[in-house]
BAFI-3210 file (N, C-alpha, C; in Angstrom, 3 decimals, decimal comma, padded with zeros to 6 digits):
// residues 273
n [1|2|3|4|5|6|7|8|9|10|11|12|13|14|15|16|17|18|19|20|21|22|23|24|25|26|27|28|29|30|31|32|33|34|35|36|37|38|39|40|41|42|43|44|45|46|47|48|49|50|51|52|53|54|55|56|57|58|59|60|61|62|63|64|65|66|67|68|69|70|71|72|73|74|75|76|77|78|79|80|81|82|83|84|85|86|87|88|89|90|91|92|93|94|95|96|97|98|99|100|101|102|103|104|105|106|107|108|109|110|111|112|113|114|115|116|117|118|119|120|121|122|123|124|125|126|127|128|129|130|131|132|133|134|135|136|137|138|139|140|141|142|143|144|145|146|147|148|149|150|151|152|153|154|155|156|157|158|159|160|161|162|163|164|165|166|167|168|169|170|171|172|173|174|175|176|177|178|179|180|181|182|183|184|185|186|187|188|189|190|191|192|193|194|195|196|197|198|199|200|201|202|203|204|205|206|207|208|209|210|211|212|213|214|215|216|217|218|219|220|221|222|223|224|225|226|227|228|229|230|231|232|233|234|235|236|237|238|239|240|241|242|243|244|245|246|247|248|249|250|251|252|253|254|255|256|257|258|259|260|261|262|263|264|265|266|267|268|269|270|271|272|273]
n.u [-000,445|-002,285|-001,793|-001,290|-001,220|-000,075|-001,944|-000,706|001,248|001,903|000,272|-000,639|-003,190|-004,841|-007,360|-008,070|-005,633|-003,888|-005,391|-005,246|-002,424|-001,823|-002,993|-001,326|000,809|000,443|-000,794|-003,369|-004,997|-005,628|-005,250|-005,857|-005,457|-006,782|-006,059|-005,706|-007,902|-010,962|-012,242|-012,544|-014,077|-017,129|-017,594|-019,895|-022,038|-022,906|-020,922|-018,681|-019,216|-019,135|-016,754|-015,542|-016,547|-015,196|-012,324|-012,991|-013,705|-011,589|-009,818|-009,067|-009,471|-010,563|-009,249|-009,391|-008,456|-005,937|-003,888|-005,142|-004,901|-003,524|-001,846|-004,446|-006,373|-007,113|-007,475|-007,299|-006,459|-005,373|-005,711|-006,777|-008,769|-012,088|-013,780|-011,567|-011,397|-014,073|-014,627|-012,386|-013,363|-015,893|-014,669|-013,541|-015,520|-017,088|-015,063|-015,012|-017,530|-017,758|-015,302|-016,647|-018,965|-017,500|-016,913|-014,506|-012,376|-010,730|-008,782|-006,301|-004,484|-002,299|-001,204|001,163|001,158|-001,258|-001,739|000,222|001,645|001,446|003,829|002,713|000,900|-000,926|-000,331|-001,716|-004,122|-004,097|-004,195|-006,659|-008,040|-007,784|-008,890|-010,780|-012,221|-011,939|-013,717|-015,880|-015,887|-016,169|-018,788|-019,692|-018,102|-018,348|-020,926|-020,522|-018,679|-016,227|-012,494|-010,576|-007,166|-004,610|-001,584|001,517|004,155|007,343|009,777|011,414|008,898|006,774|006,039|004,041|002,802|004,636|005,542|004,794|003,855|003,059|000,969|-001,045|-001,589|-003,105|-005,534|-005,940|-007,425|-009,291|-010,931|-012,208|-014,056|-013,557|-011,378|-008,340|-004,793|-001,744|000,613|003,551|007,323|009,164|008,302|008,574|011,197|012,321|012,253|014,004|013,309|013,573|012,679|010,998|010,183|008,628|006,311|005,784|005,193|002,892|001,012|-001,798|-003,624|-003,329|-004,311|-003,435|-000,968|002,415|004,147|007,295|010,636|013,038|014,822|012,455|012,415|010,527|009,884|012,569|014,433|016,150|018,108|017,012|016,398|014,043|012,829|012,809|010,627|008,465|008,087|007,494|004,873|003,320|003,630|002,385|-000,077|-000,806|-003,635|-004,156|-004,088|-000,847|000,771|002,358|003,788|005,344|007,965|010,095|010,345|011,814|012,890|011,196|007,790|007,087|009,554|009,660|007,020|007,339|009,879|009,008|006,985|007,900|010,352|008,788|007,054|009,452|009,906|007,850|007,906|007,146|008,727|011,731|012,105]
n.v [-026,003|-022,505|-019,840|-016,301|-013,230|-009,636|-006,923|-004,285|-004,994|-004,264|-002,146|000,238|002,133|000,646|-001,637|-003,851|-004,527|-005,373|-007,534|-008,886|-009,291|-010,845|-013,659|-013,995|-014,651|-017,043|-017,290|-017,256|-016,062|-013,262|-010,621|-007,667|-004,487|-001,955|001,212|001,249|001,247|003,132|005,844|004,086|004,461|005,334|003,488|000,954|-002,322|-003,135|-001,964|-003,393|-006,297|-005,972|-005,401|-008,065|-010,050|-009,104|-009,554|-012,591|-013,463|-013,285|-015,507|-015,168|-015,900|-013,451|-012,800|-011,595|-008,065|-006,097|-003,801|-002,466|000,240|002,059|004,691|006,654|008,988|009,681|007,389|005,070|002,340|001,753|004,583|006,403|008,297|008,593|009,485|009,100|006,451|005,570|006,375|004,440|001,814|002,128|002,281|000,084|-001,780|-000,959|-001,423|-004,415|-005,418|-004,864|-006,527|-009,139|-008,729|-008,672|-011,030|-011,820|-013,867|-013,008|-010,418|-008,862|-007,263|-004,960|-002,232|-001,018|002,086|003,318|001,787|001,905|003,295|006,055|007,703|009,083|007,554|004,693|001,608|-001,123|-000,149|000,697|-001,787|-002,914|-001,459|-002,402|-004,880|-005,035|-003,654|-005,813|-007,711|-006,369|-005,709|-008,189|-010,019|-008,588|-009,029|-011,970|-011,748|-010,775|-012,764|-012,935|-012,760|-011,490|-011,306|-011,174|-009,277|-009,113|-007,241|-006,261|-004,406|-002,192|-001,519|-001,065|-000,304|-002,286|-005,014|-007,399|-010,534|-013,210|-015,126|-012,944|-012,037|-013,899|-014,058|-012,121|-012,805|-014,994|-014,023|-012,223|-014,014|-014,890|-016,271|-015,363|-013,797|-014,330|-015,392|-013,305|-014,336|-013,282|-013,324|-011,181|-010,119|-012,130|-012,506|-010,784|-011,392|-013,608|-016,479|-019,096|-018,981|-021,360|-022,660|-020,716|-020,611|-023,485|-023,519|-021,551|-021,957|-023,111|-021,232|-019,595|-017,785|-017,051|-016,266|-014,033|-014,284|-013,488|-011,317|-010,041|-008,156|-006,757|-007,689|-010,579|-013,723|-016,436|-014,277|-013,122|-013,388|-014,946|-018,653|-020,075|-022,750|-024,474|-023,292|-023,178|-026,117|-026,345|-025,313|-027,278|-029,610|-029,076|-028,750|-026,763|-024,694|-022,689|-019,117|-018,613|-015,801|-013,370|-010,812|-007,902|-004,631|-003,297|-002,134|-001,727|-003,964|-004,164|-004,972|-007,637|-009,202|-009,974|-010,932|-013,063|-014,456|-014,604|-016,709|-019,244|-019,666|-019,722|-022,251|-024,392|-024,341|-025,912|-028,149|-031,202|-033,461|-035,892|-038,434]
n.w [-008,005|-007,365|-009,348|-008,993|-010,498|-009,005|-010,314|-010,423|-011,213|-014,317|-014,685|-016,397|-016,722|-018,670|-017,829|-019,645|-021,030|-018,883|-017,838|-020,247|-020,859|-017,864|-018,384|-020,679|-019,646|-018,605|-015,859|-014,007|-012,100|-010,926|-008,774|-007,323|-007,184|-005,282|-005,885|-008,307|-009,717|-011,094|-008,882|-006,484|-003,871|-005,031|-006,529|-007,321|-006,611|-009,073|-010,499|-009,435|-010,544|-013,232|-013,359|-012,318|-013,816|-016,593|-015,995|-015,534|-018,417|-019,779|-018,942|-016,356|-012,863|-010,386|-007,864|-005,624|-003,776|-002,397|-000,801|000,905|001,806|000,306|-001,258|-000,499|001,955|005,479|006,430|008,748|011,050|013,798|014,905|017,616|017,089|016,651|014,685|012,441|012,870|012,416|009,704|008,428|008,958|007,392|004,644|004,677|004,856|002,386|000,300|001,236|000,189|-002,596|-003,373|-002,890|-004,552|-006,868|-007,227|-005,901|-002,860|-001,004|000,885|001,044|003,613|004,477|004,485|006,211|006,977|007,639|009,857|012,058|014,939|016,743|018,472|020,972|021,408|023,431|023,817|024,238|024,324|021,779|020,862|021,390|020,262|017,447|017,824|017,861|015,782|013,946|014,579|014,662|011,714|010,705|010,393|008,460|006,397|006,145|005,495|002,700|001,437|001,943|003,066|005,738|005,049|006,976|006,909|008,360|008,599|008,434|010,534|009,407|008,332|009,323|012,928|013,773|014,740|013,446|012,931|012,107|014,320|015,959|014,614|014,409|017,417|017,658|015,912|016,957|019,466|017,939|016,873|014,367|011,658|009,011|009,523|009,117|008,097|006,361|004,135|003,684|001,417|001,580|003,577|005,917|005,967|007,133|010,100|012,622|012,035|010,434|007,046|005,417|008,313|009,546|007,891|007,850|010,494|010,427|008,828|009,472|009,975|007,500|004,508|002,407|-000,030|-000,618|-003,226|-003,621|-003,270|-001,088|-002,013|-003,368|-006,255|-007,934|-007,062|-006,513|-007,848|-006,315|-003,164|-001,587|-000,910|-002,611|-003,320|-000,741|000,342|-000,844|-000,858|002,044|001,765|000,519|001,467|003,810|002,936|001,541|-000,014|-000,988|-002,924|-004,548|-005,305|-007,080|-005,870|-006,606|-006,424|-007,354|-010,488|-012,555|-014,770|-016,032|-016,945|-017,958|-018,282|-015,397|-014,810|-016,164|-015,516|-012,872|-012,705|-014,090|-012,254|-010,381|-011,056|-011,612|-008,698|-007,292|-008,705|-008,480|-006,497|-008,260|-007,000]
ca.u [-000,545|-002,569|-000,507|-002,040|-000,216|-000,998|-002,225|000,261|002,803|001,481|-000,793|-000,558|-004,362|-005,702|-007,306|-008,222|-004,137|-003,533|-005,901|-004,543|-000,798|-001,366|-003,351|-000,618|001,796|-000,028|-001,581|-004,526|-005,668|-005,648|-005,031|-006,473|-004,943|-008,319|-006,217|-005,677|-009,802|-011,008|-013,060|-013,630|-015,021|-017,781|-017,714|-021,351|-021,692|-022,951|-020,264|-017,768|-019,453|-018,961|-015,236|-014,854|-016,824|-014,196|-011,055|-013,073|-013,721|-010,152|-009,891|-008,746|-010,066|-010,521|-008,577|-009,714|-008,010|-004,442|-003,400|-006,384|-005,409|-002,772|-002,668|-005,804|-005,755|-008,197|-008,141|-006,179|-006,863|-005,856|-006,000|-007,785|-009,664|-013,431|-014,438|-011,279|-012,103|-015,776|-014,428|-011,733|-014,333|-016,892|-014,205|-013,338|-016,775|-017,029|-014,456|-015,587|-018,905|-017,208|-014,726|-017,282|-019,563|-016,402|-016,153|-012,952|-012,523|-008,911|-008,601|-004,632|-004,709|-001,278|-001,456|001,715|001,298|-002,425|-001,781|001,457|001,774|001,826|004,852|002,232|-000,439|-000,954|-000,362|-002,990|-005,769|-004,957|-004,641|-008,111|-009,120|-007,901|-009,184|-012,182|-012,148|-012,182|-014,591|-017,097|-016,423|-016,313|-020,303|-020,108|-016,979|-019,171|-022,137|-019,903|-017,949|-014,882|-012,078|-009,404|-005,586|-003,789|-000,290|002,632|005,077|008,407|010,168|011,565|008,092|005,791|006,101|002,708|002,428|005,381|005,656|003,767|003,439|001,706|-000,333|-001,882|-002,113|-004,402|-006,234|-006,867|-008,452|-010,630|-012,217|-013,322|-013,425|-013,343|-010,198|-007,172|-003,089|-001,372|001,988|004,602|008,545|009,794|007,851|009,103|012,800|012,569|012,143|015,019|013,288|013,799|011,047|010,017|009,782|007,231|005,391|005,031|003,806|001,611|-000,382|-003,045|-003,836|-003,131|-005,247|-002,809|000,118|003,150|005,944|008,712|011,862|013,367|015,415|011,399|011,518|009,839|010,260|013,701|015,034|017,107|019,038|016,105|016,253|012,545|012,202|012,278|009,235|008,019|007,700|006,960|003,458|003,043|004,214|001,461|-001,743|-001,673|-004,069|-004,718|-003,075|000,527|000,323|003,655|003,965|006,942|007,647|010,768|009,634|012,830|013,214|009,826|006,822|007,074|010,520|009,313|005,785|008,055|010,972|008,615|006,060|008,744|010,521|007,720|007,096|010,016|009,921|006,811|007,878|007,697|010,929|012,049|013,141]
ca.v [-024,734|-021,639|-018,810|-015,242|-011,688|-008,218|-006,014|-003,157|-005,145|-004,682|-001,441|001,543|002,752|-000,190|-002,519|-004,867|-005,093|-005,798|-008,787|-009,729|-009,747|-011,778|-014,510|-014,541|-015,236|-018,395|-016,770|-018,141|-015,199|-011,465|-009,714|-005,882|-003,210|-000,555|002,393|001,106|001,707|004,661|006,035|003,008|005,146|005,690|002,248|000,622|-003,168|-003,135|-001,734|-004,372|-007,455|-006,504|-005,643|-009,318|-010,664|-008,571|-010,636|-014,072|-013,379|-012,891|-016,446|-015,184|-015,620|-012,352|-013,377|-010,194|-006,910|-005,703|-002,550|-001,687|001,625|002,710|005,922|007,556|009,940|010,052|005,982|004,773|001,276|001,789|005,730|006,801|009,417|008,415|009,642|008,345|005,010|005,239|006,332|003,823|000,701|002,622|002,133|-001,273|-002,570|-000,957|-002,938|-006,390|-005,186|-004,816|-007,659|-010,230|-008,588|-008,929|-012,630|-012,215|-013,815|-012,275|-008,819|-008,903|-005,599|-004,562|-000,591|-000,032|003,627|003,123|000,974|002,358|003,473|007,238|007,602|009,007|006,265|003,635|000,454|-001,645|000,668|000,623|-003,168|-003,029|-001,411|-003,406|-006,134|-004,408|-003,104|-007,044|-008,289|-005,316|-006,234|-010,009|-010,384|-008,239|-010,027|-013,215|-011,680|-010,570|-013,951|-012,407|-013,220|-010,880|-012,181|-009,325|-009,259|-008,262|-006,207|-006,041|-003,467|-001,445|-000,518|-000,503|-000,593|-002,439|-006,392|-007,604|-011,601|-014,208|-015,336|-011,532|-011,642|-015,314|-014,163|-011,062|-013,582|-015,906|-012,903|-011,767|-015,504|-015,100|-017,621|-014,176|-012,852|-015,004|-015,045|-013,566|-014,597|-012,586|-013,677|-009,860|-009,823|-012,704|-012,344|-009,462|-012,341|-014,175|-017,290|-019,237|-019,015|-022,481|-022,993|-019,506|-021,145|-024,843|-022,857|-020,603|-022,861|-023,840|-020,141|-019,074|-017,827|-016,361|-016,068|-013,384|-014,547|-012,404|-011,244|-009,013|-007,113|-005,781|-008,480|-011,703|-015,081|-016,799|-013,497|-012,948|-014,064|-016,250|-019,979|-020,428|-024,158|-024,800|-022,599|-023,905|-027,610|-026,498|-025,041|-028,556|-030,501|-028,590|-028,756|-025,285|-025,108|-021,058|-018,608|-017,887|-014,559|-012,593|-009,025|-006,629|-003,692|-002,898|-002,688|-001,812|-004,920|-004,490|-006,041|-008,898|-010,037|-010,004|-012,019|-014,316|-014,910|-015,517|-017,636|-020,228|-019,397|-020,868|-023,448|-025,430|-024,827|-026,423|-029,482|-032,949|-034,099|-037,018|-039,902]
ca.w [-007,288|-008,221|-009,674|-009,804|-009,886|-008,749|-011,171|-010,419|-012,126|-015,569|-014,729|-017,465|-016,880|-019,560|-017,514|-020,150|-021,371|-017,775|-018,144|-021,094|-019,902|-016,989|-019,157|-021,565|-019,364|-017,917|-014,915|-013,787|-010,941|-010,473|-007,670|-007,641|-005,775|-005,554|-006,266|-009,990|-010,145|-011,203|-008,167|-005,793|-002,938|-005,467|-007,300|-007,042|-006,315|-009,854|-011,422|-009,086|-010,825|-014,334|-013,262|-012,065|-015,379|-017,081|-015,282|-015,836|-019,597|-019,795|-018,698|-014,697|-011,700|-009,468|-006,524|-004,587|-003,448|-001,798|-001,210|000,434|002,168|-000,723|-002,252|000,120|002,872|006,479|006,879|009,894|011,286|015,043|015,366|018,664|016,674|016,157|012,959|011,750|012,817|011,836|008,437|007,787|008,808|006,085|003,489|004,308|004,697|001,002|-000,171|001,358|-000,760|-003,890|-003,682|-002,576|-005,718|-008,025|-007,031|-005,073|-001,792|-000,373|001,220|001,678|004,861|004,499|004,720|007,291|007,274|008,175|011,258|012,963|016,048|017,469|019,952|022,722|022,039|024,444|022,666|024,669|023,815|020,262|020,480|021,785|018,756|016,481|017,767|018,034|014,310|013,022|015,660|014,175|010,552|010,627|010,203|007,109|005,597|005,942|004,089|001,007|001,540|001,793|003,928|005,545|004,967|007,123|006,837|009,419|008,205|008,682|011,796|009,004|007,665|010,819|014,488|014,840|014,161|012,861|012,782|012,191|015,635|017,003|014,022|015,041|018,694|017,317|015,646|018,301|020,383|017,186|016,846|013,440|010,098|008,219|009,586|008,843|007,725|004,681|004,268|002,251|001,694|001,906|005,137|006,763|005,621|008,777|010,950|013,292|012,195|008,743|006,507|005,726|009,620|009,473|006,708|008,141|012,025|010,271|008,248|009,658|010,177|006,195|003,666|001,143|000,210|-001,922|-003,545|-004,012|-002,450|-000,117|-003,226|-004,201|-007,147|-007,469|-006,138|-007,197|-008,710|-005,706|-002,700|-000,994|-001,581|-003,012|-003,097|000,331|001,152|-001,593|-000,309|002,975|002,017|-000,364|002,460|004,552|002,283|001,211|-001,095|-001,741|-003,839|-004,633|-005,849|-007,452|-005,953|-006,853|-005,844|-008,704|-011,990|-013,792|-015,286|-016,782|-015,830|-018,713|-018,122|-014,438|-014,646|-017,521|-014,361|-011,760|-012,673|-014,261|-011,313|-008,854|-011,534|-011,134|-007,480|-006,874|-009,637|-007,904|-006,750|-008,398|-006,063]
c.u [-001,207|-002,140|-001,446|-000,748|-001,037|-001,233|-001,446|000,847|002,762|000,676|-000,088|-001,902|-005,080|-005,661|-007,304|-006,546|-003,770|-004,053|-005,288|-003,053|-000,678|-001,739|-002,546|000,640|001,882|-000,135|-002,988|-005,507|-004,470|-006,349|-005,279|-005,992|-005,954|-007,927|-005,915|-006,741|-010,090|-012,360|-013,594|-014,234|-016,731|-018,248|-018,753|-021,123|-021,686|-021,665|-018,430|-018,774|-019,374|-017,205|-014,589|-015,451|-015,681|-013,372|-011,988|-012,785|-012,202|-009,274|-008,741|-009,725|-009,879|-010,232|-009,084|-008,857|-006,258|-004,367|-004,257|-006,209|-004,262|-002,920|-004,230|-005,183|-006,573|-007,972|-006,641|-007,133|-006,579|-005,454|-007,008|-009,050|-010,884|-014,055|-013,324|-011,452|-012,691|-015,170|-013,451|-012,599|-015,396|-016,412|-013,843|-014,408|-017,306|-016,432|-014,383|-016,720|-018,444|-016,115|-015,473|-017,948|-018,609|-016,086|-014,770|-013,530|-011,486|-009,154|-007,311|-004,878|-002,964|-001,094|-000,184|001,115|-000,032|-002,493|-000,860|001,161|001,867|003,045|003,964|000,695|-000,308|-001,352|-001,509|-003,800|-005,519|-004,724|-006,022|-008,920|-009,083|-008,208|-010,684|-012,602|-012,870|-012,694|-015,997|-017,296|-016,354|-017,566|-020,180|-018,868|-017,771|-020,343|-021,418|-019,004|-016,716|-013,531|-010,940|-008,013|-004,817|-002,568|000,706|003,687|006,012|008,748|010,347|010,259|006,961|006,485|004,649|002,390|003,656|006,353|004,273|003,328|002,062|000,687|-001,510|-002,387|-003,043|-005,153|-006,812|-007,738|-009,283|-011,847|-013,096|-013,303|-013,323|-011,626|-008,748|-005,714|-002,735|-000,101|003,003|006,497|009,362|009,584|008,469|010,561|013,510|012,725|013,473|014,439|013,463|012,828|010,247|009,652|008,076|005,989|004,788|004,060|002,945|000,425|-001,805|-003,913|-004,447|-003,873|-005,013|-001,665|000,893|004,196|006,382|009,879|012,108|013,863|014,027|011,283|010,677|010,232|011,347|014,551|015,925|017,790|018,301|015,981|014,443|011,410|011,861|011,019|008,424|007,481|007,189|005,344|002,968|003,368|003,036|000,368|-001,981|-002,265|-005,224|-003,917|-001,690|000,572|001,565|003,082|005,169|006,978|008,832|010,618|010,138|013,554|012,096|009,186|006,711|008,117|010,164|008,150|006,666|008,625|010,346|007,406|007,237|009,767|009,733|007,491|007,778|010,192|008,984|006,694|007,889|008,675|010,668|012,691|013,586]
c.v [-023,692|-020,594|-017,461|-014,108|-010,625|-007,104|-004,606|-003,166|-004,562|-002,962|-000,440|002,336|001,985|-000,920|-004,123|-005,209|-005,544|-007,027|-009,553|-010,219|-010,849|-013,267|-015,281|-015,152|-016,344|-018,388|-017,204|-017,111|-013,946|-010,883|-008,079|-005,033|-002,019|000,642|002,579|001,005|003,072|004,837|004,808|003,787|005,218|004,448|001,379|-001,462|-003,547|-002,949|-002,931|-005,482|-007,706|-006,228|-007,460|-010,400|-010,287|-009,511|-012,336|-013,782|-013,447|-014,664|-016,248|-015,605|-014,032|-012,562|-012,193|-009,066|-006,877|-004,623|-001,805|-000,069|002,448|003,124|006,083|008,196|009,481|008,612|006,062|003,385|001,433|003,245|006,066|007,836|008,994|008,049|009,151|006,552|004,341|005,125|005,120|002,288|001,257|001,832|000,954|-002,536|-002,989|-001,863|-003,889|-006,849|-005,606|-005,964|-009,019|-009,989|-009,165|-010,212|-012,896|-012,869|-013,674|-010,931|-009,009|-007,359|-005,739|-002,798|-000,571|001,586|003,833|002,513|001,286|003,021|004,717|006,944|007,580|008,220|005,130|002,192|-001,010|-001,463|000,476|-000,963|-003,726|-002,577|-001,808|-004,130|-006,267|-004,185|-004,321|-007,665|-007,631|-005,379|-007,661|-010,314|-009,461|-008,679|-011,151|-013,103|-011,361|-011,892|-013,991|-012,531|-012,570|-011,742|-010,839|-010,142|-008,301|-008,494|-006,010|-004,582|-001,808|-000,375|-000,040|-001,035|-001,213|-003,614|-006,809|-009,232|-012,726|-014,724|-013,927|-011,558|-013,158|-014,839|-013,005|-011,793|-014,363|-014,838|-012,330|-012,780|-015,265|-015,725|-016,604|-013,932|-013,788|-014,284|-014,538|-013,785|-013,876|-013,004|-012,345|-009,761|-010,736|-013,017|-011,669|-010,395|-013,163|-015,387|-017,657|-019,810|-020,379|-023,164|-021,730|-020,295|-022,567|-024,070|-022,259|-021,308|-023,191|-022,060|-019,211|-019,210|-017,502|-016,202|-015,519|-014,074|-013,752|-012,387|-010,038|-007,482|-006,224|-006,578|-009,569|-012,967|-016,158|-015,996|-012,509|-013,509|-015,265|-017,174|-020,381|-021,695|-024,454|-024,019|-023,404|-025,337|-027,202|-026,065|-026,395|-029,127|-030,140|-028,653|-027,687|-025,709|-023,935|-020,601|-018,407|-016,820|-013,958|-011,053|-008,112|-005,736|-003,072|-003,689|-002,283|-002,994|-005,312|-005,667|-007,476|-010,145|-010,559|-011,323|-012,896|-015,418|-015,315|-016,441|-019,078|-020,359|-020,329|-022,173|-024,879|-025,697|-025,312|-027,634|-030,270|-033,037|-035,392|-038,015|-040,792]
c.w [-008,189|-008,348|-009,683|-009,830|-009,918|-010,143|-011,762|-011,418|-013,821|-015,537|-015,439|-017,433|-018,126|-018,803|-018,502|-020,787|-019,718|-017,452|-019,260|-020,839|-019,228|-017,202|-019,669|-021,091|-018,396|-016,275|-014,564|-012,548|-010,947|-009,551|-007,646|-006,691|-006,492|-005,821|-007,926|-010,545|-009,830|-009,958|-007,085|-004,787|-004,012|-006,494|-006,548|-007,008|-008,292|-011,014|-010,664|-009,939|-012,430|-014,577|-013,397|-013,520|-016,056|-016,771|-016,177|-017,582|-020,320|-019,033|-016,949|-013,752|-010,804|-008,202|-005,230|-004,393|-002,369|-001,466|-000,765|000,936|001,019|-001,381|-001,635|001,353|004,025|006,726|007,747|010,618|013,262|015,542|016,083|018,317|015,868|015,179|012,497|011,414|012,094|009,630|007,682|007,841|007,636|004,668|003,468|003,761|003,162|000,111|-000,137|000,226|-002,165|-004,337|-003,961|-004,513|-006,914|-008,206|-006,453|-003,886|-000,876|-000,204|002,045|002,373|004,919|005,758|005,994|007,804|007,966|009,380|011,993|013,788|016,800|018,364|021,281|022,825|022,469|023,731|023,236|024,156|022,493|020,072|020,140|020,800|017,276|016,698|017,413|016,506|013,662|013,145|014,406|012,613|010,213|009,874|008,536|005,931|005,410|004,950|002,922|000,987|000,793|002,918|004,111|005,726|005,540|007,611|007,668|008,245|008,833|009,611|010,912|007,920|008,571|012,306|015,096|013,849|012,840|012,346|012,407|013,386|016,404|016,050|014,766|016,442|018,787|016,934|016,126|019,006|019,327|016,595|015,535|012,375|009,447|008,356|009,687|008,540|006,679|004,957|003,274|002,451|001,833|002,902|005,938|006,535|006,651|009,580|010,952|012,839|010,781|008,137|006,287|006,666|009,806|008,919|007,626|009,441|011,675|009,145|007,895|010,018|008,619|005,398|002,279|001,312|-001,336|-001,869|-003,992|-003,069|-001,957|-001,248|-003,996|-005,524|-007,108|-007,322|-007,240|-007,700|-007,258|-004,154|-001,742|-001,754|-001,414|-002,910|-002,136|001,067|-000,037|-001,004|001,418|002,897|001,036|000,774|003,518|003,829|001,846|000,118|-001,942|-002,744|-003,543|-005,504|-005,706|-006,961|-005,737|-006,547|-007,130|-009,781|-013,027|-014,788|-015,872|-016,635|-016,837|-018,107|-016,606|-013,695|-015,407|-016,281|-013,352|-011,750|-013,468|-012,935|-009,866|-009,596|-011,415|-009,674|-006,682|-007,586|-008,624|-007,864|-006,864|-007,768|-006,635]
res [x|x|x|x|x|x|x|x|x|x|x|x|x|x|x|x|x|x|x|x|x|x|x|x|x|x|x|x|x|x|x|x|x|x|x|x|x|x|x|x|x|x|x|x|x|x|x|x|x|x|x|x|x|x|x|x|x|x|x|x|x|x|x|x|x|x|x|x|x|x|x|x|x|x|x|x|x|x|x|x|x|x|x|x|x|x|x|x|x|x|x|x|x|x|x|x|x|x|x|x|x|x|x|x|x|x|x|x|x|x|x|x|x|x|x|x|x|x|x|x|x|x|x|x|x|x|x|x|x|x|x|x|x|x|x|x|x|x|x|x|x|x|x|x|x|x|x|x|x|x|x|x|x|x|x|x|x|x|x|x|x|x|x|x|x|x|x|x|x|x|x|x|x|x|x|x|x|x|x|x|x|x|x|x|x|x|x|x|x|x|x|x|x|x|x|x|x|x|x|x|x|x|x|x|x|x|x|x|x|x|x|x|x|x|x|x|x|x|x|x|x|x|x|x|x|x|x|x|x|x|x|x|x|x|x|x|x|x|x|x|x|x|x|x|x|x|x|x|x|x|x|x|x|x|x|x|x|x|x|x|x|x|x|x|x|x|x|x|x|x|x|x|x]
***
């Protein structure tokens, strides 16, 4: 399996110790959340390709981006309002640009706060424009050969796409090899169903996937049994990233990357028969 983690975990404003970190702690791919770059609105394709040299040199891979509407203001993914629209496809397009340049090919679309729901908007219509949204950047995801992994989000953080099932049946209606699954274990922990059943149905759909846990640390370091998701995406062919992302980072980000990459290690060992 290939291991990466998010950049956050580790981030102080030195990217190159943030490369080094995740190296040292037998990491193999980095994950970028764009607001730990100085200026991406303004970041040239040029200056994405000696970012992702940076990461390789550092003996990573550049797994691609997360986080993409976090920490910014004006972007909204199904807000009825025009120019916001126009503007939040601008900035994504940007970032397909700059990932693809960087050598990533993952754009984990999280952003709750960016996609939720008005009370007096008509949840059809903004279906229609999300569907619409991923329809309209598909063709330019393909030229940067970049591929979205959008992720439903739990009840308690949005009211808009919240299983694995509604995200697939958005997906079937946007028909595109660009726009695919991400899978996260905090996210589907919300869910009435039990995760290595999520994992085996969503599969054939999946382009990525977080480990961690509901508690905000990472995978094994609290009350979710790990292994069995574990074997169900080995048991299924996965054969993308597993990518650590935390959200508490009082247990410092060492002991953290240390705990969960041994952590997924043994739960991805061969079982001995």
């Amino acid at each position: 399996m290939k291991y990466a983690i998010c950049n956050e975990t580790f981030w102080n404003g030195d990217f190159t110790a943030t490369c080094e970190a995740a190296a040292r702690h037998g990491y193999t791919g980095l994950e970028i959340a764009p607001f730990t770059l100085d200026n991406v609105a303004e970041m040239t394709l040029a200056d994405a390709a000696k970012l992702g040299k940076h990461v390789r040199d550092h003996g990573l891979v550049p797994v691609g981006f997360h986080w993409l509407l976090a920490k910014t203001t004006g972007f909204h993914l199904t807000d009825p309002d025009p120019e916001i629209a126009a503007r939040t496809f601008r900035h994504a397009r940007h970032l397909a640009e700059l990932c693809g340049a960087m050598g990533g090919g993952i754009m984990v679309w999280g952003s709750p706060l960016q996609r939720s729901l008005a009370p007096e908007w008509d949840r059809a219509a903004a279906e229609e424009r999300f569907v619409s949204f991923f329809q309209k950047l598909s063709p330019h995801l393909a030229d940067a050969g970049v591929t979205i992994a959008f992720e439903f989000l739990g009840p308690q953080e949005t009211n808009f796409i919240n299983t694995a099932a509604e995200t697939i049946a958005f997906l079937e209606r946007i028909g595109s090899p660009n726009v695919k699954l991400h899978l996260d274990v905090k996210a589907m922990s919300s869910d009435s169903k039990p995760i290595p059943r999520i994992v085996t149905d969503s599969l054939p759909w999946t382009v990525h996937f977080h480990a961690n846990d509901p508690n905000l640390l990472g995978p094994g370091m609290g009350e979710v049994d790990f292994p069995p998701i574990a074997r169900a995406l080995q048991d299924g062919g996965y054969d993308g990233w597993v990518s650590v992302e935390v959200f508490d980072l009082s247990m410092g980000p060492d002991e953290i990357a240390a705990q969960s990459l041994r952590n997924m290690q043994q739960a991805f060992a061969p079982v001995e028969v």
